[in-house]
C-alpha positions as CSV (number, residue, x, y, z in Angstrom):
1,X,-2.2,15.8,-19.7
2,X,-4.0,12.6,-19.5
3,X,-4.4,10.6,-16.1
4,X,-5.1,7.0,-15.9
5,X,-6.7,5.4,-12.5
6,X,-7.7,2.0,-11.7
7,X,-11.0,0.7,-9.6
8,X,-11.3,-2.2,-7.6
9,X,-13.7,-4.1,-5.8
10,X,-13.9,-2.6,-2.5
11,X,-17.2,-3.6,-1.2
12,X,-15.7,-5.0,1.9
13,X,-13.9,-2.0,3.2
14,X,-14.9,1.5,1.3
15,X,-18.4,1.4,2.1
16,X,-19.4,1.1,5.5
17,X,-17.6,-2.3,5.9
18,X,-19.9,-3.5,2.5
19,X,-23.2,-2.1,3.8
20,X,-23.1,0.3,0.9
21,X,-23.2,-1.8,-2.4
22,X,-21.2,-0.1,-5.4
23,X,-23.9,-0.6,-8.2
24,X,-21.9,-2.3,-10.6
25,X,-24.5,-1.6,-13.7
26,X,-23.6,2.3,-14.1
27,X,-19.9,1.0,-14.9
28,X,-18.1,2.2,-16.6
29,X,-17.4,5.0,-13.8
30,X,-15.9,7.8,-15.5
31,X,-15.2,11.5,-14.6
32,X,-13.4,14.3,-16.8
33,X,-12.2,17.7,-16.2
34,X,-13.1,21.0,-18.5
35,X,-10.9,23.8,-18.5
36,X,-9.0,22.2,-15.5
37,X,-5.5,24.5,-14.7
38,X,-3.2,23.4,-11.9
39,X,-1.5,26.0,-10.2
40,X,2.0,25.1,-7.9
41,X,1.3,27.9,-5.2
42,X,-1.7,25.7,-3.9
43,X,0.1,24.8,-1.0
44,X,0.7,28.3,0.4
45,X,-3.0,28.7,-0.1
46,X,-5.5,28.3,2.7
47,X,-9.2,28.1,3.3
48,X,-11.5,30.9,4.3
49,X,-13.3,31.1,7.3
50,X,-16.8,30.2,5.2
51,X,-14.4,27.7,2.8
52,X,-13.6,25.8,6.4
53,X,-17.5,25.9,7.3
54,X,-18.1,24.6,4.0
55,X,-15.5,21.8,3.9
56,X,-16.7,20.6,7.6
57,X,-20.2,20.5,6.5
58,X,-19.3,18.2,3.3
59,X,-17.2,15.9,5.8
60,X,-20.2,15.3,8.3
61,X,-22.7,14.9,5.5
62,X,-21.6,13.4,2.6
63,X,-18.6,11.1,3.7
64,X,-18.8,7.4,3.6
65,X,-15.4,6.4,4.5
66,X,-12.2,7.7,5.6
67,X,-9.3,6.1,5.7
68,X,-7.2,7.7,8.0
69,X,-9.7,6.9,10.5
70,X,-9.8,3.4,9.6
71,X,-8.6,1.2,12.8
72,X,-6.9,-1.4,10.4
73,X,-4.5,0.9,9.7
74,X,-3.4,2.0,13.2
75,X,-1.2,1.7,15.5
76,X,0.3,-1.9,15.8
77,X,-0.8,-2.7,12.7
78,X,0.9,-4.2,9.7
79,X,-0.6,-1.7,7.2
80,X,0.3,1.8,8.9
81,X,-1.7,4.9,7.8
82,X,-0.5,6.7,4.2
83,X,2.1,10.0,5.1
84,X,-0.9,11.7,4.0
85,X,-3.0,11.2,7.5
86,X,-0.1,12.5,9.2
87,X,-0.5,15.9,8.1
């Protein structure tokens, strides 16, 4: 299986409202899986007690944006939030 994604220019909105540059000279970005196997009963699966730990940890440290958060995409406005940050 291949996959195929596009990157923009989000400067302005991705990173701390463009207080986080994207360094532009490592392009081209690329990332690759190895050995990678996709299983379809991942959504009956849940996280440990130590997996949900972990995963809160990562969020408070190493998050720069999220966009479910984001305010321009709240309530009133014309770009509600993706069906995703409703779950």
């Amino acid at each position: 299986m291949k996959l195929y994604a596009s990157l923009w220019d989000a400067d302005d909105w991705a990173t701390r409202g463009g207080r986080v540059k994207t360094d532009w000279s490592k392009a081209p970005f690329v990332a690759y899986y190895r050995n990678f196997v996709a299983k379809s009963d991942w959504e009956m699966q849940g996280l440990s007690a130590r997996g949900k730990k972990l995963l809160s940890w990562v969020r408070k440290r190493c998050r720069i944006y999220y966009y479910c958060n984001d305010e321009r995409h709240g309530r009133g406005s014309r770009h509600p939030p993706p069906p995703e940050c409703k779950a």
